[in-house]
C-alpha positions, 0 to 999 in steps of 0.5 A: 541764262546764257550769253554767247558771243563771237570774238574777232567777228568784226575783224573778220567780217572786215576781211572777208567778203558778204557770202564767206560772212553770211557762211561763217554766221551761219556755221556759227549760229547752227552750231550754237542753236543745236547744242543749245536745244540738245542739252535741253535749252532754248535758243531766245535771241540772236542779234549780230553775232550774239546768242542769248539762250535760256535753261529751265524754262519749260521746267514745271515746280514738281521737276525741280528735282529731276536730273540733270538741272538747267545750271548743268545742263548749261555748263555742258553746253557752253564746254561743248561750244567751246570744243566745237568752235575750236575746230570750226575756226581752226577750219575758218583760220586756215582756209581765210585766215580770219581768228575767230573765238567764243566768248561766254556767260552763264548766270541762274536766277529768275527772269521774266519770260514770255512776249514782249514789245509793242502790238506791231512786233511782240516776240517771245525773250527773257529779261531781268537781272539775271539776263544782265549779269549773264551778259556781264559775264559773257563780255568779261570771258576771253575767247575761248572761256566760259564764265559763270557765277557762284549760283551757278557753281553751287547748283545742284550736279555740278561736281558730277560733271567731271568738268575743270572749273577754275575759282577766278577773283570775284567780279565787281559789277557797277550797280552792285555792293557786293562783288559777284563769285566768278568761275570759269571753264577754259578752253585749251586756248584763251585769245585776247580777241576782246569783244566786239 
């Protein structure tokens, strides 16, 4: 499961005005939705200016083997995220002035998936712990990083990735006795945009 956030959107948005919004979120959003769907994954939810998406999921017991897995499948989508919103909100920064990052948040384990809700508005999403802790980690990442868990790091093709991966302090998550084994893939530039 992935967590993606738009770090500084709310400052922009501030700052600019409804159409330059809507173009920014947009930009946004396809770029998000395309890389997501050519590494394999599956766009799930898009709230604000938030996306959740999922890896994994059409994949059947027997392929489980097959290469490349749902966890690399993820890290190459959230470093080419990171490398593609570098440049657009370099674009975004000195034609309006507005900083903007990415924040995001990758943990593996099972969900529950499929539609959800009342008879009047039932959509397809995932949801679990698993869910919870990609969320977790997508509000603890700078703009700018990508943060995963231990699952993730000791997942199958990782190291073949050729990715930089930094070991962080684990990460103690309310709820939980034992702290969560945190990694992250930085980006060039890390900003203290917070998230919002």
């Amino acid at each position: 499961m992935m967590f993606v956030d738009m770090r500084g959107f709310t400052r922009a948005s501030a700052q600019l005005g409804e159409h330059e919004v809507v173009r920014l979120l947009e930009g946004y959003f396809a770029m998000v939705v395309d890389l997501t769907t050519a590494h394999g994954g599956r766009p799930c939810n898009m709230a604000g200016d938030g996306v959740l998406a999922a890896f994994g999921l059409d994949r059947a017991p027997r392929d489980a083997d097959a290469a490349p897995g749902p966890a690399p499948q993820a890290l190459r989508t959230a470093r080419g995220m990171l490398d593609a919103w570098r440049a657009m909100s370099a674009d975004w920064q000195a034609r309006h002035g507005v900083v903007t990052g990415l924040g995001i948040g990758i943990h593996m384990g099972p969900v529950i998936a499929g539609p959800i809700g009342p008879p009047s508005f039932r959509h397809d999403t995932v949801v679990g712990d698993t869910v919870n802790i990609a969320a977790r980690l997508c509000q603890r990442a700078r703009a700018g990083e990508a943060l995963f868990s231990e699952a993730v790091r000791r997942a199958p093709g990782i190291d073949g990735l050729g990715l930089e991966i930094l070991e962080l302090p684990p990460l103690q998550i309310r709820g939980r006795d034992a702290p969560l084994g945190m990694h992250c893939l930085p980006a060039a530039e890390r900003l203290d945009l917070g998230a919002d």
